[in-house]
C-alpha positions in Angstrom: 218.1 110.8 -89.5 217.8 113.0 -86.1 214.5 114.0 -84.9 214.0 118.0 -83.6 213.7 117.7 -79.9 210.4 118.7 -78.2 212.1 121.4 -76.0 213.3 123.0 -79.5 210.3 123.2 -81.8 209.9 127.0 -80.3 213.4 127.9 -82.2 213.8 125.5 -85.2 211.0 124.2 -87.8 211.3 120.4 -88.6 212.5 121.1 -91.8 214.9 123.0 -90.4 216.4 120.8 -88.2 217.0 118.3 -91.0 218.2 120.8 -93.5 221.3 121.4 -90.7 221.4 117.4 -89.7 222.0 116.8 -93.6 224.7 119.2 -93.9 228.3 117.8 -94.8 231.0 117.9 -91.9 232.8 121.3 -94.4 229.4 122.8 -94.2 228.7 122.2 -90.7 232.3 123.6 -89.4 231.9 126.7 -91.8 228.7 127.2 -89.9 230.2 126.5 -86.4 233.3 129.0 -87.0 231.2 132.0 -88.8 230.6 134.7 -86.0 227.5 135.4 -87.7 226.3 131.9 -86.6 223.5 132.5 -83.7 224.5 130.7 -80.8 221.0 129.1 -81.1 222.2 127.1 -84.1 225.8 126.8 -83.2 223.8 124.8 -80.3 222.1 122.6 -82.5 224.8 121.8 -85.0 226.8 120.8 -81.8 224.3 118.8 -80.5 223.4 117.1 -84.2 227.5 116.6 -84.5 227.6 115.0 -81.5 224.2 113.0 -82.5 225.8 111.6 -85.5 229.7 110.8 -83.6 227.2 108.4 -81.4 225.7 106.8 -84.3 229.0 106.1 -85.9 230.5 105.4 -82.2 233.1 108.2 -82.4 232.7 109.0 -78.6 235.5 111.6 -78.1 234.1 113.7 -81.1 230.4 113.2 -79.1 231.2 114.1 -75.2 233.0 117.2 -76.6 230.0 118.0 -79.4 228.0 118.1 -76.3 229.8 119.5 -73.7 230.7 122.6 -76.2 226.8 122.8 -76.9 226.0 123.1 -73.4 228.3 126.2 -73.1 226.3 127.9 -75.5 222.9 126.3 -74.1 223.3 124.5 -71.0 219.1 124.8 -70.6 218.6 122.4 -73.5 217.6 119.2 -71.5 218.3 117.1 -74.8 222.0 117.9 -74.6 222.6 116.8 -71.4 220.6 113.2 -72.3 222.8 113.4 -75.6 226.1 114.1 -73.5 225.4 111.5 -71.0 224.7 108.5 -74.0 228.3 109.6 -74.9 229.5 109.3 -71.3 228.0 106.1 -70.7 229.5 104.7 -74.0 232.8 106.1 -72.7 232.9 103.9 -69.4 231.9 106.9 -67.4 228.8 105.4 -65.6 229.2 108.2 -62.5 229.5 110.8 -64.8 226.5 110.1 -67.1 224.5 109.8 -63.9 225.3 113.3 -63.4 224.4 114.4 -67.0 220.7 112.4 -66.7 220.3 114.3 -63.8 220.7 117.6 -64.9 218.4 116.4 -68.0 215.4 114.9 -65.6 216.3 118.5 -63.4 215.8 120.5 -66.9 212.6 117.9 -68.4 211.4 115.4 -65.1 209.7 113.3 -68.5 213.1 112.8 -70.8 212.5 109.2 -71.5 216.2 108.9 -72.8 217.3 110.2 -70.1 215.6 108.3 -67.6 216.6 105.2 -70.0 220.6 105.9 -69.9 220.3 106.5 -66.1 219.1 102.9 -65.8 221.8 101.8 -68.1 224.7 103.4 -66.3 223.2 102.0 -62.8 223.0 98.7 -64.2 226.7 98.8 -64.7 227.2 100.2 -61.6 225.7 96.7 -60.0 222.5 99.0 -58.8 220.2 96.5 -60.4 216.9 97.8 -58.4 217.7 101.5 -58.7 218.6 100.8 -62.8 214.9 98.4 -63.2 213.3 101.4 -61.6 214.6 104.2 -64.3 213.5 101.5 -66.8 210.3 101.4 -65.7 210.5 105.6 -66.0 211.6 105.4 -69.5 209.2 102.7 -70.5 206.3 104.6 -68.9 207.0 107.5 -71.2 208.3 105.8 -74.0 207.6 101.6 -74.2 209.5 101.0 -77.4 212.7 101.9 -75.8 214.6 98.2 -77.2 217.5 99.7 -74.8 215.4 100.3 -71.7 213.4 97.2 -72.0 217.2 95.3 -72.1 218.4 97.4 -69.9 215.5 96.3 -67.3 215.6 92.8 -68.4 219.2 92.2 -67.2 218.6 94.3 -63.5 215.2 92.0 -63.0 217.4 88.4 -64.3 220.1 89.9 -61.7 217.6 90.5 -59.2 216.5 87.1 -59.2 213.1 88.0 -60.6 213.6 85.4 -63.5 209.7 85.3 -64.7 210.0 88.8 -64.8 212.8 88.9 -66.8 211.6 86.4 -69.1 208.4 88.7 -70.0 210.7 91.7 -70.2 213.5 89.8 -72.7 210.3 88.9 -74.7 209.7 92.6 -74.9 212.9 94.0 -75.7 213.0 91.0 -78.5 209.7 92.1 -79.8 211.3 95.3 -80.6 215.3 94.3 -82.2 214.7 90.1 -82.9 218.1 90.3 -84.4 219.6 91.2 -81.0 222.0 87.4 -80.0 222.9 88.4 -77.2 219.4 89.0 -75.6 218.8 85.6 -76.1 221.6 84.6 -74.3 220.7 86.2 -71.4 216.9 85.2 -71.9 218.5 81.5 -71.7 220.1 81.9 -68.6 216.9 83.2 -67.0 214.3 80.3 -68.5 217.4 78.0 -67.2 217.1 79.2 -63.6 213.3 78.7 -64.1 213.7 74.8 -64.9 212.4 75.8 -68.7 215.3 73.7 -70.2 213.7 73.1 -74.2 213.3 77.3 -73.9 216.1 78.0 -72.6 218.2 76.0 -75.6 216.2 77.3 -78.2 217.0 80.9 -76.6 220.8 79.7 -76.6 220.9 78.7 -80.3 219.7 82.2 -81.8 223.1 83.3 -79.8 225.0 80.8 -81.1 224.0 81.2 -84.2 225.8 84.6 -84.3 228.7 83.9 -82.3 229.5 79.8 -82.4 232.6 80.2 -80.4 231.0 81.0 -77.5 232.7 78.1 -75.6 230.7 79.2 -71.7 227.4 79.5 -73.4 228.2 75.5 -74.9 228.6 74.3 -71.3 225.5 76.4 -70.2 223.8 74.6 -72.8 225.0 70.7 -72.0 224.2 71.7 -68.5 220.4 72.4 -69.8 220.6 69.2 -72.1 222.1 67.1 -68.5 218.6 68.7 -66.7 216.5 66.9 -69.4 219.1 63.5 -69.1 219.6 64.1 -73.0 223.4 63.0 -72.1 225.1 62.1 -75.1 223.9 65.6 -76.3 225.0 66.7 -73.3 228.5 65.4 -73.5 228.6 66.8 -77.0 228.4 70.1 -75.9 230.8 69.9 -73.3 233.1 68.7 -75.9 231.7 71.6 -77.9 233.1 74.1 -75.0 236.8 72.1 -74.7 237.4 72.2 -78.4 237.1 75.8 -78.4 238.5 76.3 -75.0 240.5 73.1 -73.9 241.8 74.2 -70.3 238.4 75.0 -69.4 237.7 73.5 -66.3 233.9 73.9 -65.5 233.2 72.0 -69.0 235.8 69.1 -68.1 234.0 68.7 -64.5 230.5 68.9 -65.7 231.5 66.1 -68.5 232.6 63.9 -65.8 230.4 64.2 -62.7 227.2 63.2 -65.3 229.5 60.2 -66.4 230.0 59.1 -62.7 225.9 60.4 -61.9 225.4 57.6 -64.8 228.2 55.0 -63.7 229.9 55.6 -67.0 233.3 57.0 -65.8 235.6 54.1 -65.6 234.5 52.7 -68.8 235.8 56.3 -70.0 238.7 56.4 -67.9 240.2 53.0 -68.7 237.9 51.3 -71.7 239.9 51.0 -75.2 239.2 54.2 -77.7 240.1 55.6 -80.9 242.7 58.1 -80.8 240.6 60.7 -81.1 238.8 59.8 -77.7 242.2 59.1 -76.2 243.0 62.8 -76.8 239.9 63.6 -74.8 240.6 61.3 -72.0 243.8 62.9 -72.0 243.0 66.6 -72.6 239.9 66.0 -69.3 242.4 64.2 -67.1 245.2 67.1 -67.6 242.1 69.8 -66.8 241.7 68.0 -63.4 245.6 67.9 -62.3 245.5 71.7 -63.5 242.9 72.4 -61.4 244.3 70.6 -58.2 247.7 71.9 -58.7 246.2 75.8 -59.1 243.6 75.5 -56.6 244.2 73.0 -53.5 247.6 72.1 -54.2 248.9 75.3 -52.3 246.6 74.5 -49.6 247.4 71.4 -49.6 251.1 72.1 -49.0 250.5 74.7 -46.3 248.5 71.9 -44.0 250.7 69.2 -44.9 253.6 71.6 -43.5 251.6 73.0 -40.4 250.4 69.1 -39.4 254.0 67.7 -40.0 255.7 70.8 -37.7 253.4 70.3 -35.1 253.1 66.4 -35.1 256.4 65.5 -36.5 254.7 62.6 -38.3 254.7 62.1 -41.8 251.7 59.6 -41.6 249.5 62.3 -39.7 250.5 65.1 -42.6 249.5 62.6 -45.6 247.0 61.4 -43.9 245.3 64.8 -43.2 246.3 66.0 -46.7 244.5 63.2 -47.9 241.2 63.7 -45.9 241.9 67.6 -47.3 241.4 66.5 -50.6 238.5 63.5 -50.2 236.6 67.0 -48.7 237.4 69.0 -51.6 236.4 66.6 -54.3 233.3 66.4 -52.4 232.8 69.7 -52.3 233.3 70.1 -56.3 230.8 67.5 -56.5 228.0 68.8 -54.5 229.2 72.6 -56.5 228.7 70.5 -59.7 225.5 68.7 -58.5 223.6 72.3 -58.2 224.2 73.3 -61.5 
């Protein structure tokens, strides 16, 4: 159920705002089309309509509930906040900017609006301009679950992990339910070194969404940090079931079994079919990944060492020296996560 805005309580009792918000959609467009209809309340049922269209995430039917209420009263700061929720649910980040900023022009203390400003900037990549209209709406309103999100992700972004941490707690305080939160409060107690955290944070998110194949390699590479490796592995494996050309997972799996002298047995030791099928599956990632990342490379300084040189030796060997660098390379990439 809505509540009456602030800025209205000088034209509409509380009971009579939710005597219209409870009105069926026939009764609501009898009201809207009868001239008799005050432009005061055609205001209001417009802004209610577009009120409920969010709640059911009918967007078209909002932005135009809101836009056609601010024809008829464009000083209503509440409408404009209203109107640029629907905007930024729409994709429109720019536009909803404009909206809060007619709102915060109209009411400098709308909390919602300063709330969807730092939402739409956040998109946007402004990360320290969207934390600071989170701090706005959180002044004036702290159980904002959005804002406090909202501000979470700018600060992880930021690099201000500790921060974030604090402000995911928040935010979780509010909506515990919320999976992916957790998720991204993972990634943050990760970058902190706060391994055991971070996986508990992972597994609420995984417990919602299993197939989540990127957040099971983010979680081996946690497990690998505490040199829990057959756990580890497990996740990897974990990521390749549910995604089985995906690379990171494959290279991860088998720089820890190098790290641990492990990878020939792998490679070459006798298995069970089933293991074969990894072997297999791993070793087809790597080609994959040569032949869609270097190999072009490759080719091009091959060609450019063998026109210039005119020595087949010199080109192999150069292509070979090309690729020792780039498996180094993945390594030392792989070693830092």
């Amino acid at each position: 159920m809505g509540d009456l805005p602030m800025s209205w309580h000088e034209d509409f009792s509380e009971t009579d705002y939710q005597q219209y918000w409870n009105l069926s959609p026939e009764a609501r467009g009898q009201r809207l089309t009868d001239q008799q209809t005050a432009d005061a309340l055609k205001a209001l049922l417009l802004y209610q309509q577009g009120r409920q269209a969010l709640d059911t995430h009918d967007v078209n039917t909002a932005i135009a509930s809101f836009a056609e209420a601010l024809t008829l009263r464009p000083g209503w700061h509440d409408v404009w906040a209203g109107h640029a929720a629907a905007l930024l649910k729409a994709g429109e980040q720019e536009t909803a900017i404009v909206s809060c900023d007619r709102a915060l022009e109209l009411e400098p203390s709308s909390a919602e609006a300063w709330s969807v400003k730092g939402a739409a900037l956040y998109r946007l990549g402004r990360h320290e301009a969207a934390a600071n209209s989170c701090d706005r709406a959180l002044e004036l309103n702290p159980d904002d679950h959005q804002a406090w999100s909202t501000l979470s992700d700018a600060l992880n972004r930021q690099g201000r992990y500790e921060e974030a941490v604090v402000s995911y707690d928040k935010a979780l305080a509010l909506k515990p339910d919320e999976p992916f939160t957790w998720g991204n409060r993972g990634a943050a107690l990760q970058k902190l070194g706060r391994y055991e955290e971070a996986i508990s944070s992972y597994d609420k998110l995984l417990q919602a969404e299993p197939k989540r194949y990127r957040l099971w390699h983010q979680r081996g590479l946690a497990l690998r940090k505490l040199r829990r490796f057959d756990a580890a592995i497990a996740n990897f494996d974990e990521a390749l079931s549910l995604q089985p050309d995906f690379y990171p997972a494959t290279r991860s799996k088998l720089f820890m079994l190098l790290q641990t002298g492990q990878l020939w047995r792998y490679v070459t030791g006798s298995k069970t079919p089933t293991e074969r099928e990894k072997v297999t599956r791993d070793l087809r990632n790597v080609c994959d990944s040569v032949v869609k990342t270097k190999l072009p490379t490759l080719v091009v300084i091959s060609l450019v060492v063998l026109s210039s040189t005119h020595s087949q030796v010199m080109a192999l060997a150069i292509a070979g020296v090309f690729l020792l660098i780039a498996a180094i390379g993945d390594l030392l990439a792989e070693s830092q996560q």
